[in-house]
C-alpha positions as CSV (number, residue, x, y, z in Angstrom):
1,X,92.5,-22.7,29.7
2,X,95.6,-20.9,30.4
3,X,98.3,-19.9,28.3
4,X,102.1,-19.7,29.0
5,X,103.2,-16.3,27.8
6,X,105.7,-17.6,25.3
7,X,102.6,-19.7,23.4
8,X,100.7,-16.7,23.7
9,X,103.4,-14.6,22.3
10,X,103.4,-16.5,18.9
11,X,99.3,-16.5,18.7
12,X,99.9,-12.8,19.3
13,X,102.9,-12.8,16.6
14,X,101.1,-14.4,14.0
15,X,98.1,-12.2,14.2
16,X,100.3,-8.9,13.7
17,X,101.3,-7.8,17.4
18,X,104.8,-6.6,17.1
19,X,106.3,-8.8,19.5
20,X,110.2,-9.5,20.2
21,X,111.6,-12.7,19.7
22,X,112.4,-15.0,22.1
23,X,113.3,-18.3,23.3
24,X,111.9,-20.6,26.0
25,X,114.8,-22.4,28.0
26,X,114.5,-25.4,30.5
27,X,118.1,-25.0,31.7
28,X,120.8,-22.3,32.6
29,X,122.7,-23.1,29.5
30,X,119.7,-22.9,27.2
31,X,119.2,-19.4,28.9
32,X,123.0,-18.4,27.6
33,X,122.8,-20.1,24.1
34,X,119.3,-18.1,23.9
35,X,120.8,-14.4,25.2
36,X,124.4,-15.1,23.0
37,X,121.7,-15.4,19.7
38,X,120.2,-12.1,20.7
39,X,123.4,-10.4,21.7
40,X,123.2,-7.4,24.1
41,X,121.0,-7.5,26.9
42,X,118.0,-10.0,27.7
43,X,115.0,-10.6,30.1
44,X,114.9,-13.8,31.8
45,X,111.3,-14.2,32.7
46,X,109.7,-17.3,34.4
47,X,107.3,-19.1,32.6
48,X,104.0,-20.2,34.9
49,X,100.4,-19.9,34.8
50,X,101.0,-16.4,37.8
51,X,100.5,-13.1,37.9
52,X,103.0,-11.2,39.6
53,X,106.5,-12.4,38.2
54,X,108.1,-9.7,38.8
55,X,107.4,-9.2,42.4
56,X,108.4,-12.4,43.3
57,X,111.8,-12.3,41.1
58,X,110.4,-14.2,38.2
59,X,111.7,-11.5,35.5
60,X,115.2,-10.0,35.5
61,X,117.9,-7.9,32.9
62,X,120.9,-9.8,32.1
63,X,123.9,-8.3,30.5
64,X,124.7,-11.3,28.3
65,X,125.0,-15.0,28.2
66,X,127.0,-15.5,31.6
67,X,124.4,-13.6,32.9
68,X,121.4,-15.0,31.9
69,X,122.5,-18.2,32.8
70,X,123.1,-17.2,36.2
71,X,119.9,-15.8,36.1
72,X,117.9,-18.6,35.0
73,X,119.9,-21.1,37.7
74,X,118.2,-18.7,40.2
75,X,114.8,-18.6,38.6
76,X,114.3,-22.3,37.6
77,X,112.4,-24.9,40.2
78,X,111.7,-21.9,42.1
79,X,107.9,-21.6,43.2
80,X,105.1,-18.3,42.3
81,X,102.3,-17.9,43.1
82,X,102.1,-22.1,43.9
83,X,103.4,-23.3,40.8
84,X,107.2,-24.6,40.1
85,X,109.3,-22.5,37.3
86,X,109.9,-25.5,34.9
87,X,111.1,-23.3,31.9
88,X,112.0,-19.5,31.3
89,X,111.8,-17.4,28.3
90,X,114.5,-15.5,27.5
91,X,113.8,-12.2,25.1
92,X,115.6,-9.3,24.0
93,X,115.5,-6.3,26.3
94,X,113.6,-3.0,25.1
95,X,114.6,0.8,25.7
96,X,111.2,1.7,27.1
97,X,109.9,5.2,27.3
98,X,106.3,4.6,28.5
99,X,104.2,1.7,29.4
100,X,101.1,1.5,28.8
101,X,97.9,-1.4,29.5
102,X,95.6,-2.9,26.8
103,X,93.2,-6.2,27.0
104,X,90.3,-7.2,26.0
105,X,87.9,-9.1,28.7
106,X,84.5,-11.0,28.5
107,X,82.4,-8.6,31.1
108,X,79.9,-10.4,32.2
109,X,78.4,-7.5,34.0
110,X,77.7,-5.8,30.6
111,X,77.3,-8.9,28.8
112,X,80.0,-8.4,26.2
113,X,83.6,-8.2,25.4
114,X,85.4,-5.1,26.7
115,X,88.3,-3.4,25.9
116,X,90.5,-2.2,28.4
117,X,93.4,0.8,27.8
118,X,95.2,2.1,30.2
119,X,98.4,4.8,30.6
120,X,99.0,3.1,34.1
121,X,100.9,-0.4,32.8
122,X,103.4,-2.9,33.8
123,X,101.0,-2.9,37.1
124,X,98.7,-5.4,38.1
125,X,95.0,-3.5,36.5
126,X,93.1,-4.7,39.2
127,X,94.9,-2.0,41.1
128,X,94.5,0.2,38.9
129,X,90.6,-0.2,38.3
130,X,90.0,-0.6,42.3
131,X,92.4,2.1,43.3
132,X,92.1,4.9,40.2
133,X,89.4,3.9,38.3
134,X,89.7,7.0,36.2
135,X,92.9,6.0,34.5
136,X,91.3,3.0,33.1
137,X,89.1,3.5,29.8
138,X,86.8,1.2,28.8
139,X,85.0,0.6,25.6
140,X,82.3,-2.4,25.3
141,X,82.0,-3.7,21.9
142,X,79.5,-5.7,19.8
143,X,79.9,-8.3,18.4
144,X,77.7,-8.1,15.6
145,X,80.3,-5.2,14.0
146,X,83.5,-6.0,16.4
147,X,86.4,-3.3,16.7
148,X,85.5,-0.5,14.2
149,X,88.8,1.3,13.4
150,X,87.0,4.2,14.5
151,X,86.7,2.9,17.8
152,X,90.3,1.5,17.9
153,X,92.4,4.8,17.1
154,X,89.7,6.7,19.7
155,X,91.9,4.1,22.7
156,X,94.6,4.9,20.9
157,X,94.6,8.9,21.3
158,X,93.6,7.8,24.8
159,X,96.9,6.3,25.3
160,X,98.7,9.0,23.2
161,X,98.1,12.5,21.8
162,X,99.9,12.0,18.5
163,X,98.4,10.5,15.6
164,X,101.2,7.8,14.7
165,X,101.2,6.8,18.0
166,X,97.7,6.1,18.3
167,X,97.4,4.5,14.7
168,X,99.9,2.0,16.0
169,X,97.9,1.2,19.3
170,X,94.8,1.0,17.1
171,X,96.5,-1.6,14.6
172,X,97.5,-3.7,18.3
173,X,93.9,-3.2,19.6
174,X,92.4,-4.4,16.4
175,X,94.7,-7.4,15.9
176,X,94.2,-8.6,20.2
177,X,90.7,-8.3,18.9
178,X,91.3,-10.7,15.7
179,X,92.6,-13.3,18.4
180,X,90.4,-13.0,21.4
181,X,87.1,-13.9,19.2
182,X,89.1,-16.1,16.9
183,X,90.6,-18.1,20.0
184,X,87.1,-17.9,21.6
185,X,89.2,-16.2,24.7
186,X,87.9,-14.6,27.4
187,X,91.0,-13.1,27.9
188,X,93.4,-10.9,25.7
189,X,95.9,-8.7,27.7
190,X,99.2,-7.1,27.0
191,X,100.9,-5.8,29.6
192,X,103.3,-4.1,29.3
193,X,102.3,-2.2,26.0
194,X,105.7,-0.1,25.7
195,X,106.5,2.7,23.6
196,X,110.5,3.0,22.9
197,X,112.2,6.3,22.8
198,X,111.7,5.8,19.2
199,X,108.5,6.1,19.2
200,X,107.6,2.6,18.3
201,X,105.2,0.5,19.9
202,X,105.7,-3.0,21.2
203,X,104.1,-5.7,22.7
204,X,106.5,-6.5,25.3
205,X,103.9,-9.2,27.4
206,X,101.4,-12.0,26.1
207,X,98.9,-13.1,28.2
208,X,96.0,-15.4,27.1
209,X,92.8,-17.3,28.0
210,X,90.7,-19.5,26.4
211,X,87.1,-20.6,27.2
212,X,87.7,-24.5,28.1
213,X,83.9,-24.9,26.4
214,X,85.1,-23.8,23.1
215,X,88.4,-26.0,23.0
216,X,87.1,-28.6,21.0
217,X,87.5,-26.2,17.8
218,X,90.5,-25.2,18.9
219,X,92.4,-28.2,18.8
220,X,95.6,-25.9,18.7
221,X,95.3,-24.3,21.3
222,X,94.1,-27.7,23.1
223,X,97.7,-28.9,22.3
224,X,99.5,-26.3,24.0
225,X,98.1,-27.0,27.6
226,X,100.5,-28.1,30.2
227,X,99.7,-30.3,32.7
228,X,102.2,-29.9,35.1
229,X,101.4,-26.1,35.5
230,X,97.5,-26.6,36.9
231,X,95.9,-27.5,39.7
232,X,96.4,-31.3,40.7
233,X,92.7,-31.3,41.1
234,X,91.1,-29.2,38.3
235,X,93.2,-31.7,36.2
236,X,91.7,-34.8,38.0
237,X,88.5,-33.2,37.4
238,X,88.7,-32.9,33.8
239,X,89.8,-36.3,33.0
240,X,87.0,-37.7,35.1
241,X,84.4,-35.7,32.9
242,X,83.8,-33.8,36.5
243,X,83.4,-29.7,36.4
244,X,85.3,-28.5,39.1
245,X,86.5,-25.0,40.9
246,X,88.8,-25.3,44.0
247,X,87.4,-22.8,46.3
248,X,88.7,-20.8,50.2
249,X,85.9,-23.0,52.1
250,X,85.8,-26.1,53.9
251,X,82.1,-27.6,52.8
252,X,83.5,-30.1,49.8
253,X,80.1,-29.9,47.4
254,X,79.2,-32.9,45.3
255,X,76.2,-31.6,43.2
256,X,74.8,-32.3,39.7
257,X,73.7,-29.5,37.3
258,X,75.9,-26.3,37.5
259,X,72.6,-24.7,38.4
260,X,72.2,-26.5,41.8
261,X,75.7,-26.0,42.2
262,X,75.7,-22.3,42.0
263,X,72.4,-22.7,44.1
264,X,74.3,-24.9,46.7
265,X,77.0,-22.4,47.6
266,X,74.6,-19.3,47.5
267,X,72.9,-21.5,50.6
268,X,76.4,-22.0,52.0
269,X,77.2,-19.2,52.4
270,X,73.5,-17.8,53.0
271,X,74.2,-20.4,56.0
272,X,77.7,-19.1,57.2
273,X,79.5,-21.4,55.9
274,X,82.3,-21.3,52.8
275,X,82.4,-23.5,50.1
276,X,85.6,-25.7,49.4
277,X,84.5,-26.1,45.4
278,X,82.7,-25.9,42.8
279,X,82.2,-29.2,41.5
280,X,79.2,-30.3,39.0
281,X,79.0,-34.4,38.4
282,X,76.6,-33.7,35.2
283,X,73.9,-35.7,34.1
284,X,73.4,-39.5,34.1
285,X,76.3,-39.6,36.6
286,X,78.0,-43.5,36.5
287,X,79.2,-44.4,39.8
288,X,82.6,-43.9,38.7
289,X,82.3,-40.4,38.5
290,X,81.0,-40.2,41.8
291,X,84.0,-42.3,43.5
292,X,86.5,-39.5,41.3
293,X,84.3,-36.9,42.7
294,X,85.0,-37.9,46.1
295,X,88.4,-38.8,45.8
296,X,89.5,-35.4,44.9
297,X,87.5,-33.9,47.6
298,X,88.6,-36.1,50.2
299,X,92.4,-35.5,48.9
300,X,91.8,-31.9,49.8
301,X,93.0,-31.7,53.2
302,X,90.8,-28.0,53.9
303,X,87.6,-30.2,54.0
304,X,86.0,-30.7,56.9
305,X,82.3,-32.3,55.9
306,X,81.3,-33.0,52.1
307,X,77.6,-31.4,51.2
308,X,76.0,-34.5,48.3
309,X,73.2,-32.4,46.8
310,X,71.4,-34.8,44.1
311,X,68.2,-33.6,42.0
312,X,67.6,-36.7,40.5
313,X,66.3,-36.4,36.7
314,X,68.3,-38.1,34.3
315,X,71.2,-38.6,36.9
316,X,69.7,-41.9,38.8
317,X,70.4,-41.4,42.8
318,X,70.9,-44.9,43.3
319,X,74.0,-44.5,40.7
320,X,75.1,-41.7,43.0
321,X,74.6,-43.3,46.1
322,X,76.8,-46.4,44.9
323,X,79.2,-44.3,44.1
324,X,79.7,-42.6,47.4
325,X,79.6,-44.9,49.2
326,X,82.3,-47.1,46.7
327,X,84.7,-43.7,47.2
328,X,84.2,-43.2,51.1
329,X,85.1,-47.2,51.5
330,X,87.9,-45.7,49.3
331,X,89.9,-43.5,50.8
332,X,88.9,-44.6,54.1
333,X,88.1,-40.6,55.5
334,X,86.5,-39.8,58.6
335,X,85.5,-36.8,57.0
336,X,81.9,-36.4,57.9
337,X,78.7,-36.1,55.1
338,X,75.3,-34.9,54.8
339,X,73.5,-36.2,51.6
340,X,70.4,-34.8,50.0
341,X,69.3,-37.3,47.2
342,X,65.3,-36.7,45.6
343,X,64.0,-37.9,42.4
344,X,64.8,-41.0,39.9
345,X,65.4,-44.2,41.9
346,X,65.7,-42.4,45.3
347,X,63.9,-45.2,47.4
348,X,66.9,-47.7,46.5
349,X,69.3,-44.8,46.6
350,X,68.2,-44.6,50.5
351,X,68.4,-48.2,50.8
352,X,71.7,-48.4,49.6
353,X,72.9,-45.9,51.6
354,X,71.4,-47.1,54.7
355,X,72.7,-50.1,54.2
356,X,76.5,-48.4,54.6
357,X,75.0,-46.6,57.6
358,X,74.1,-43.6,55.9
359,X,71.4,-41.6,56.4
360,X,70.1,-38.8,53.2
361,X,67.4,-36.1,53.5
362,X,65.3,-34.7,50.7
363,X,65.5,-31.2,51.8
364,X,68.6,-29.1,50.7
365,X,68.1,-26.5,53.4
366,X,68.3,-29.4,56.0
367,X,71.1,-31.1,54.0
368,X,73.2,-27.8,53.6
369,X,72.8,-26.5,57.5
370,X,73.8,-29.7,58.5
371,X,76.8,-29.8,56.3
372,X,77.8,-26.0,57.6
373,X,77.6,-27.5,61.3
374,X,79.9,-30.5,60.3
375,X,82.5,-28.2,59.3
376,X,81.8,-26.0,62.1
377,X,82.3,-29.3,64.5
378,X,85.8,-30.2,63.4
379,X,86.7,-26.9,63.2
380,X,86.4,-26.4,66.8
381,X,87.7,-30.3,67.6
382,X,90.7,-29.1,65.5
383,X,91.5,-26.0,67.6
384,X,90.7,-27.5,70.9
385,X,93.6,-29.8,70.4
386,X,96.1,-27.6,69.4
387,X,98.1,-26.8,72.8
388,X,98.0,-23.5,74.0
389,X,100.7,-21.2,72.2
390,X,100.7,-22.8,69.1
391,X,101.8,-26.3,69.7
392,X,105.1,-27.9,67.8
């Protein structure tokens, strides 16, 4: 689960990150009432679940009120990176000397949390780690001891050469730590972490995110999601009970087990194909999540065929087959479906399928080849009637 910077800026706050105040604003005028309380010059900065603000004109100065109004009119119900600017946050602006990176990241490659400093910030890391690797320093830690201050002032004389400087950044890195494993985050990040002319070290950015497993002891943080800032889908999804990814492909997957889901795309692609999702029905599967399964993948306009993949232990196929069919009856799609169903009730799972004139085999390979070749099919059926040049 995602975090809007400004929530993530009072988690921060109240575990010791020097952050600036600020103010969230839904409306121009909020924006001036917020920047005439500050006095002196602001940053307007949109408020969604996107990287790249900035870029896309999502933060900006303002000289005062007049002018952070008129900013905010020209951020608000403005679009990045696919979702709508509802609300801005409006915080004093800071005199910065040097910005620098820090964040602390579940690496699953090392199999613990990392911590991640770098003197390259304000930039989009990834860039950083891909294009200069060497100006990114990273430090895995364990968990059994966490952050040792030792450990903590070494990033900091990584950062900078003087010794207040890097007891400061050490404080920061040891606090982000306090919240990432108290949150149960796998994700920490401030960026930018700026040094005024001063010498004093702020936390300028929040960015924070939380392991959706661990939410329900962190009722909190639960509280602070917003709805209208994810996916349509992934939101569906979770009030279903349904595990679900939106993915580049067009195979929709219907699978149970996150096992045999992970096991189901490998084959896609291992087939040529591209997976739409990642979506996991769980065990004992009522029909009714089956018809929500399908209803969000059929509402997904990039599908072309939907891959059923059913290993039938406690999940009962003939649950699962009632189900599809209930949602294809639905929505009514011609999108077209290969179904693999095997184990508990499969003979009236195939009865009740053929019954709705549709036909399941018990071998995945067969069941995902066939699903790849669907996709393929329409694919070309879409191009060929698209006039030459383009159409419209």
């Amino acid at each position: 689960m995602k975090l809007h910077e400004y929530q993530a800026r009072e988690i921060f706050r109240a575990a010791g990150l020097p952050v600036p105040p600020g103010r969230v604003a839904s409306t121009p005028g909020e924006a001036a009432e917020a920047a005439r309380a500050f006095g002196g010059r602001v940053v307007v900065k949109a408020q969604v679940h996107s990287g790249g603000r900035g870029k896309a004109g999502g933060v900006r100065l303002a000289a005062g009120p007049e002018e952070a109004a008129e900013r905010a009119r020209a951020i608000l119900g403005t679009t990045i990176g696919g979702y709508r600017v509802e609300r801005v946050l409006v915080t004093p602006a800071a005199e910065i000397a040097a910005e620098f990176y820090a964040g602390i990241v579940l690496d699953r490659t090392v199999r613990s949390a990392t911590v991640l400093v770098s003197e390259a910030g304000g930039v989009d890391i990834e860039r950083v780690a891909e294009e200069t690797p060497e100006r990114l320093v990273r430090l895995p830690v364990d968990r059994r001891y966490g952050l040792l201050d030792h450990q903590a002032l070494r990033l900091g004389f990584a950062l900078v050469p003087d010794a207040a400087g890097a007891r400061a950044i050490a404080r920061i890195l040891t606090a982000l730590w306090r919240v990432f494993l108290g949150r149960d985050a796998s994700l920490a990040e401030v960026n930018p972490l700026a040094r005024t002319p001063a010498g004093e070290i702020l936390a300028l950015d929040a960015k924070l995110v939380v392991d959706d497993n661990a939410l329900f002891r962190q009722p909190e943080v639960e509280a602070l999601r917003d709805p209208t800032a994810e996916e349509p889908a992934e939101a569906a999804a979770r009030a279903a009970g349904l595990s679900y990814v939106r993915l580049d492909g067009d195979v929709g997957c219907v699978v149970n087990g996150a096992g045999l889901a992970m096991a189901t795309m490998d084959l896609i692609r291992h087939h040529g194909g591209a997976p739409a999702n990642f979506l996991d029905i769980g065990g004992s599967s009522s029909p009714e999540k089956v018809v929500s399964a399908m209803r969000i993948l059929l509402a997904d306009e990039r599908v072309r065929s939907v891959l059923v993949n059913i290993f039938g232990g406690i999940t009962r196929c003939d649950d699962v087959a009632r189900g599809l069919v209930a949602g294809l009856r639905e929505r009514g799609a011609d999108v077209p479906v290969s179904i693999r169903l095997t184990g508990t009730n499969e003979a009236e799972a195939v009865r009740v399928l053929r019954e709705a004139s549709l036909a399941a085999t018990t071998s995945m390979d067969e069941a995902v080849r066939r699903a790849v070749e669907l996709a393929r099919e329409r694919a070309r059926t879409a191009a060929a009637a698209v006039p030459a040049g383009g159409g419209a």
